[in-house]
C-alpha atoms as one frame of an Amber mdcrd trajectory, in Angstrom:
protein
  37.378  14.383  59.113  33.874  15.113  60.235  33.219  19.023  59.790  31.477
  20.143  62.817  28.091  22.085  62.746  28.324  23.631  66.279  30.938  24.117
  68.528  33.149  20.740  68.888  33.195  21.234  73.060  29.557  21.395  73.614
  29.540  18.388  70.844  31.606  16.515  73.633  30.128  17.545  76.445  26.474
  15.981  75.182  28.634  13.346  74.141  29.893  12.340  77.651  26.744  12.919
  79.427  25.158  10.645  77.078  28.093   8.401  77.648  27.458   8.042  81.018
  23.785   7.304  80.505  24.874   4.323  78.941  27.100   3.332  82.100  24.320
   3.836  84.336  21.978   1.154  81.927  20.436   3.460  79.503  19.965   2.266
  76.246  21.714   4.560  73.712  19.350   5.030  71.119  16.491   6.866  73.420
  19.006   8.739  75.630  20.493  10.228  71.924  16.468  11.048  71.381  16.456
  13.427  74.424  19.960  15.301  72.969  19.493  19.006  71.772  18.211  19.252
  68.200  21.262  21.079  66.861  23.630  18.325  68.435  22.312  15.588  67.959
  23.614  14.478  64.706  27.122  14.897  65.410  26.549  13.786  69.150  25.269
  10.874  67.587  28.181  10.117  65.399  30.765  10.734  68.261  28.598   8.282
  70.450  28.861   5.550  68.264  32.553   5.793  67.909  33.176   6.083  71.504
  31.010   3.013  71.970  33.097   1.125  69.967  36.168   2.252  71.073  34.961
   2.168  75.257  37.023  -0.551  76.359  40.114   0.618  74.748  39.242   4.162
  76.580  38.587   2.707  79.732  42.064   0.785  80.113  43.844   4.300  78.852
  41.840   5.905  81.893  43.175   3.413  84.449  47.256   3.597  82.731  47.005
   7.403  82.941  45.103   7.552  86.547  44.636   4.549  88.694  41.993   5.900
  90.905  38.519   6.622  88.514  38.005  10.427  89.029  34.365  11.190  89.485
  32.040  10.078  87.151  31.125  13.611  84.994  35.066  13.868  84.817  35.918
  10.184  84.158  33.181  10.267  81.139  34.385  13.246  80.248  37.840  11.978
  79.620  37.439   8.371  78.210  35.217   9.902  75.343  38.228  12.026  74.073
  40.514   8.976  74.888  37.971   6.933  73.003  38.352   9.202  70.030  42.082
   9.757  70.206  43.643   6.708  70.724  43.378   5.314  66.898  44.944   8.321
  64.535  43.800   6.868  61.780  40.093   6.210  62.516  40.301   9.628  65.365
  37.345  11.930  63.551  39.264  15.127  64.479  42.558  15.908  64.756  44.272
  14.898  68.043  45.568  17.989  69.598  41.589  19.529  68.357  40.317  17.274
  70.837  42.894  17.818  72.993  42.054  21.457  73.222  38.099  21.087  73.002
  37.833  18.659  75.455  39.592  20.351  78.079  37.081  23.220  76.992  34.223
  21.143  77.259  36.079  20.620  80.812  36.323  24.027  81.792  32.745  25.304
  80.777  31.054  22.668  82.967  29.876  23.252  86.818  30.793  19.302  87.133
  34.123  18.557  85.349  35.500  22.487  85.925  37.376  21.542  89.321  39.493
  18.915  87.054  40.190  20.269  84.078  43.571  20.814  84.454  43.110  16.763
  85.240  42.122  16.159  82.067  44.502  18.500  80.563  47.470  16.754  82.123
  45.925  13.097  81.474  45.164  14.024  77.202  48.621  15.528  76.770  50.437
  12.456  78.519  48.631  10.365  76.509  49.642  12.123  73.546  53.360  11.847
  74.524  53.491   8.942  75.288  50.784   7.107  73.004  52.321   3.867  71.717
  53.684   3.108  74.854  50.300   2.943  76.580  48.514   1.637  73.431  50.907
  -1.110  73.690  50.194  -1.528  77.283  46.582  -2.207  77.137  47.116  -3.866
  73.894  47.283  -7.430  76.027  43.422  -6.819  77.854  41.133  -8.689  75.719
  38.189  -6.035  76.443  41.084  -3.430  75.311  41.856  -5.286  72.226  38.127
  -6.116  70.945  36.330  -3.547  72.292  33.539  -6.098  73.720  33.315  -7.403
  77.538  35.860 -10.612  78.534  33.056 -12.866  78.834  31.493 -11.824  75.458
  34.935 -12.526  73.947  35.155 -16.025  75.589  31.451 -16.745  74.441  32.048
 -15.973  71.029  35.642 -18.417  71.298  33.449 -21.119  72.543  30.590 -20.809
  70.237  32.874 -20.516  66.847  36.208 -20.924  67.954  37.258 -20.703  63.830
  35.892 -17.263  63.265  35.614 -15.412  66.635  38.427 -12.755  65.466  36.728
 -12.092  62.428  33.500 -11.728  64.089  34.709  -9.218  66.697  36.261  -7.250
  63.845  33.217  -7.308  61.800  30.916  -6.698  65.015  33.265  -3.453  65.190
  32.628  -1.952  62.118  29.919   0.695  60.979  27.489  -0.912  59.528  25.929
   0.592  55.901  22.623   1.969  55.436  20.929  -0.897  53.767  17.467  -0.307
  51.759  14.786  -3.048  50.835  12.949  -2.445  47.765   9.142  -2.347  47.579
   8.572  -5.075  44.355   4.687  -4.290  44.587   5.677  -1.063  43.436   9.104
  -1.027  41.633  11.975  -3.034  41.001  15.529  -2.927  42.176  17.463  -1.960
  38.700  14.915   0.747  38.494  15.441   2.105  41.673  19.206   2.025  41.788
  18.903   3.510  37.939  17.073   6.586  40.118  19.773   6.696  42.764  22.246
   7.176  39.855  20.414   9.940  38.388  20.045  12.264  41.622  23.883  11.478
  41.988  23.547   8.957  45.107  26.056   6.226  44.508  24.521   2.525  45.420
  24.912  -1.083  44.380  22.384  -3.936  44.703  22.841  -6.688  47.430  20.481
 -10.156  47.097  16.656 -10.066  45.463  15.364  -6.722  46.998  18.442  -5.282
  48.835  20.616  -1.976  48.212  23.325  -0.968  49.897  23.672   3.042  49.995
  27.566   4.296  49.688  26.884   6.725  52.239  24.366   6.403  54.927  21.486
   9.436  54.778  18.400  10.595  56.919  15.704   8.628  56.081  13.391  11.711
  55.044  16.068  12.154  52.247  16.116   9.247  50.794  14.247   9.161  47.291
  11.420   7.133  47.589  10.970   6.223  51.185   7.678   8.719  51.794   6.507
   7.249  49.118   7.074   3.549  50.597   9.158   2.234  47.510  11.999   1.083
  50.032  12.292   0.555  53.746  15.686   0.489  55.668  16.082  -2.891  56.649
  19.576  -4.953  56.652  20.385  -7.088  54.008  20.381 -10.342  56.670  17.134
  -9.842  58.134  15.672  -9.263  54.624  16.174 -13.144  54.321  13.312 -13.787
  56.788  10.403 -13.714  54.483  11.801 -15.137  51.445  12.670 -17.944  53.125
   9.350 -18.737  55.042   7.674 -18.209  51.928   9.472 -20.278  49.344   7.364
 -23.977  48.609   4.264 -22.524  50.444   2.486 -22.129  46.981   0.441 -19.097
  46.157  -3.150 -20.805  45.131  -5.147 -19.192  48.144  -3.979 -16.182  50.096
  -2.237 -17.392  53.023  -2.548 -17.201  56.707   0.775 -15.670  58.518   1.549
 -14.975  61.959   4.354 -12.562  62.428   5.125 -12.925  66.310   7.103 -10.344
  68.226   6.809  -8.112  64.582   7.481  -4.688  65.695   9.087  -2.532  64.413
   7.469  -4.265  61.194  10.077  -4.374  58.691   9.582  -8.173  58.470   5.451
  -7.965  58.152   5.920  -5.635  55.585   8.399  -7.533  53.384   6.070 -10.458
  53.974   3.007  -8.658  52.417   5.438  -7.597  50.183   6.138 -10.874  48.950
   2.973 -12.465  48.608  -0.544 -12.537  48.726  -1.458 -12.886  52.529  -3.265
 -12.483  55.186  -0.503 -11.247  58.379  -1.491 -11.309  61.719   1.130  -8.912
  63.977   1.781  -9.227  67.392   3.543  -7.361  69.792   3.383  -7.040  73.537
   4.616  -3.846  73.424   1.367  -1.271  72.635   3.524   1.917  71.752   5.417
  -0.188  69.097   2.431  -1.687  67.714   2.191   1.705  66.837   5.365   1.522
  64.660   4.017  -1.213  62.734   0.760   0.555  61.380   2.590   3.407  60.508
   5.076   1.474  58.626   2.584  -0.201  56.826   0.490   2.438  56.456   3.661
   4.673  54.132   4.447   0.730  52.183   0.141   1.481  51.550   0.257  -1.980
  53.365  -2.316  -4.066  55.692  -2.010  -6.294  58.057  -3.907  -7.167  61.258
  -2.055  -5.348  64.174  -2.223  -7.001  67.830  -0.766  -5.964  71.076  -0.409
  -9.120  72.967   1.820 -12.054  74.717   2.394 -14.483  71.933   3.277 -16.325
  74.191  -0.277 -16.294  75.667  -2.651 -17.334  72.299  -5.391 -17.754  74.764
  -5.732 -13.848  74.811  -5.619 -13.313  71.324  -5.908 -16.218  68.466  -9.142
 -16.766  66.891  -8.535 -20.747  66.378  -7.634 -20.776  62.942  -4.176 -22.674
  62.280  -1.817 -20.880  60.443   0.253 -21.931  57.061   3.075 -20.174  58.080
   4.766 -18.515  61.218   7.494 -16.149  61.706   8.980 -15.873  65.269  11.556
 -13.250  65.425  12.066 -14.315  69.278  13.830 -11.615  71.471  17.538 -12.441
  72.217  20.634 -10.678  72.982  20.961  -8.443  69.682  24.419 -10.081  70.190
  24.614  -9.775  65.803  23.332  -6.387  65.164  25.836  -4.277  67.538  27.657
  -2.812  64.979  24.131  -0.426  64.437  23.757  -0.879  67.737  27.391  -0.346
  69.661  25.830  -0.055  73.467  24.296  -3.304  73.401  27.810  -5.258  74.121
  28.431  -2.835  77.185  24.464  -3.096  78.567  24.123  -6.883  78.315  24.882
  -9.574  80.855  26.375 -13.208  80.585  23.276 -13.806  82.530  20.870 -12.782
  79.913  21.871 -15.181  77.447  20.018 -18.069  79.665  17.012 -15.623  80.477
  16.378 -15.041  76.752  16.890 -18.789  75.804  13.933 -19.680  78.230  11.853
 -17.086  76.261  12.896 -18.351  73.168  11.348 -21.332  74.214   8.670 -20.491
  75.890   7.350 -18.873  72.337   8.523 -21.724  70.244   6.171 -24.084  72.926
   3.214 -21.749  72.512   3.356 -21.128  69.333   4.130 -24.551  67.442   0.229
 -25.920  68.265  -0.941 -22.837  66.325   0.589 -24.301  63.254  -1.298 -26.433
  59.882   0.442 -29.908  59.367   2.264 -29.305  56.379   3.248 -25.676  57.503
   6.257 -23.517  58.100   7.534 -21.511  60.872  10.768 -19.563  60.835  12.595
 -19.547  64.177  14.891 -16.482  63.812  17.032 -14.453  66.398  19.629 -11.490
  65.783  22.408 -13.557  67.905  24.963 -15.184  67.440  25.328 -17.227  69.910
  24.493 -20.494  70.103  22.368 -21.086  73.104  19.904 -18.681  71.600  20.552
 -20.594  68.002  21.534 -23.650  66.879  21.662 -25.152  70.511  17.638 -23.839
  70.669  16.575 -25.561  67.849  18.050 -28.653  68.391  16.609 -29.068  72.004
  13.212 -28.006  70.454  13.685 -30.393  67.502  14.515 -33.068  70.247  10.855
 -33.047  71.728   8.980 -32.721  68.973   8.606 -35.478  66.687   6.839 -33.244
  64.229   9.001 -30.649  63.680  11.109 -31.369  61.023  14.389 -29.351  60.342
  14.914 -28.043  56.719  17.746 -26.302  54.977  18.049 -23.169  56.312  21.112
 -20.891  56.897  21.572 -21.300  60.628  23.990 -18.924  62.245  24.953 -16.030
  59.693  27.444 -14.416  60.824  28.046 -10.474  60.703  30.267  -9.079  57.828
  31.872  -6.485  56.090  32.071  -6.274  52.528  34.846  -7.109  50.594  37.510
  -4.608  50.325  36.706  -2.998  53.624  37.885  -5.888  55.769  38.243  -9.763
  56.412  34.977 -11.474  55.648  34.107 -14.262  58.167  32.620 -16.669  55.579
  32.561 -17.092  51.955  29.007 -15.547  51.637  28.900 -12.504  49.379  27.723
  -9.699  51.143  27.381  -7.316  54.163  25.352  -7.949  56.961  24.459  -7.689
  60.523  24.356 -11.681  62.299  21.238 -13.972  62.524  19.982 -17.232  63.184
  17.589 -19.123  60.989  15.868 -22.199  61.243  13.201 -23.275  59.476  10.819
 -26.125  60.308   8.028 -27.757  58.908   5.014 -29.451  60.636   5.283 -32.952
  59.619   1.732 -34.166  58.236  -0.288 -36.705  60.832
């Protein structure tokens, strides 16, 4: 049970107003920025449990009252339905938020009219709870906690593992560290986690997974830039554009769409290069010198299309190229639990004519003989597998080789089903790598 730092009602009531930020089209992660200092961690952790419990929440809502109260009231009461419904994932105890809910109600200008409403709705649902659990146990967006068309996407796409992927999609993802090998290894740093009592266990080359997920200023090391947080999937990325490239000269890498920079770094981490980072976005080219700057990193930093290399490249070809193309984030929403309830079906073709828009504009700026990485945090196919094989299709130089594909997300063994048989825990990804065939 989480042990609460303030007073659980006004822990709610940010809770629901950031809530319904999220219904309006607010992405969750800035609205939690603008939350009160002193709430915000556990507003935080409430928020992310309520995301992934929304759809559930909203079907309760319609079994116990038909006609959506207003919006303050109706956000107000799906949050504690969100957190009630499952006793044993609820954080609290059920009549707790029962009672501080209803308080959060009654000590509100905008929910005060109805809080006997809500009072009435939480203690019929606690009567009669596996009734209406049973009830909305046959909506698909009740059952998987995603939107109907995601589910039917993800049935179409992988029609073996789309359970398992849901599942895995719904769980809390770890804290997952990549070590800095320019300036230690991974058996020494987990031998230093042991030590100052922080239990951890090494995942792949460079990756650790934390037991229990910490600020960032906290954990030993990270001012000092001997570990970034970066999943253990996307840690794959430079590894794998790397490997046959050869190491004689230093080599010339474009890392397109590279903010925040975790995948720049781990490239300069890797090897003796010369990175080139672009991003359209100016305020998060900002993110990417200062995360360079604490790994003691350098890279050149751009703010521009790369779609556009008329406004920024110099004319030198490149060895290798890593486009991390934007795409739904349909594979990391288990950090990122809003993302299922802001996207579209719609978006999926929008970002898949980016996609290859980039991959177009890009592949010219590419040695024969070279590599680029085509990656995406999706999983689905259109911005995937389906991508790549259209772009492989017209372009008789572009030359698939073995590469993962679509990774999908996963739990580690012990705390659920695994979709695959890969080891591991990690969010979902696409890779595909191609080579420039030689003239």
């Amino acid at each position: 049970m989480i042990k609460a730092q303030v007073p659980l009602w006004r822990q709610l009531q940010a809770t629901a107003r950031v809530i319904s930020d999220v219904r309006l089209g607010r992405s969750l992660t800035p609205v939690l920025e603008r939350v009160e200092r002193d709430l915000r961690p556990g507003v935080q952790a409430l928020s992310f449990h309520v995301m992934r419990a929304w759809g559930r929440a909203e079907a309760l809502r319609q079994q116990l009252a038909r006609r959506p109260p207003p919006e303050a009231v109706d956000a107000l009461l799906c949050t504690a339905l969100a957190l009630i419904w499952d006793v044993e994932d609820a954080p609290y105890e059920s009549f707790t938020l029962v009672d501080q809910a209803v308080e959060a109600a009654k000590r509100s200008p905008a929910t005060r009219p109805q809080a006997s409403f809500v009072n009435a709705c939480l203690r019929r649902f606690l009567r009669e709870r596996d009734q209406l659990v049973l009830a909305t146990s046959v909506d698909p967006v009740a059952r998987w906690n995603h939107p109907r068309w995601w589910v039917e996407r993800l049935k179409k796409d992988h029609p073996a593992d789309w359970a398992v992927i849901l599942q895995a999609s719904n769980a809390p993802a770890p804290m997952a560290l990549r070590v800095n090998a320019r300036r230690t290894s991974v058996a020494q740093y987990v031998h230093g986690l042991e030590s100052a009592g922080i239990n951890a266990w090494r995942q792949g080359a460079d990756a650790v997974l934390l037991e229990h997920a910490m600020p960032v200023e906290a954990i030993p090391g990270f001012a000092q830039g001997l570990v970034s947080v970066q999943d253990g999937g996307a840690q794959i990325a430079a590894p794998l554009l790397l490997q046959g490239l050869g190491s004689a000269l230093p080599l010339n890498i474009l890392d397109a769409c590279a903010a925040p920079g975790g995948k720049t770094a781990h490239l300069l981490e890797c090897a003796s290069a010369r990175v080139t980072a672009l991003d359209i976005d100016p305020q998060r080219c900002e993110r990417i010198n200062t995360n360079l700057s604490r790994l003691g990193l350098i890279a050149t930093v751009i703010a521009a299309d790369a779609a556009r290399p008329s406004d920024w490249w110099d004319g030198e070809l490149f060895d290798a190229i890593l486009l991390d193309a934007p795409c739904t984030a349909s594979g990391i929403v288990r950090r990122h639990p809003d993302v299922r309830w802001l996207r579209r079906e719609s978006d999926i073709a929008q970002l898949a004519g980016i996609q290859a828009r980039l991959l177009k504009a890009l592949w010219p700026l590419l040695k024969p003989g070279g590599r680029m990485l085509y990656c995406t945090c999706s999983v689905f196919r259109e911005e995937g597998s389906d991508q790549i094989k259209a772009f492989v299709a017209n372009n008789s130089d572009a030359v698939l080789q073995a590469s993962p594909g679509h990774l999908m997300p996963q739990i580690r063994a012990g705390s659920g089903t695994v979709p695959d048989n890969r080891a591991g825990d990690h969010d979902g990804f696409f890779y595909a790598l191609l080579e420039k065939r030689l003239a």
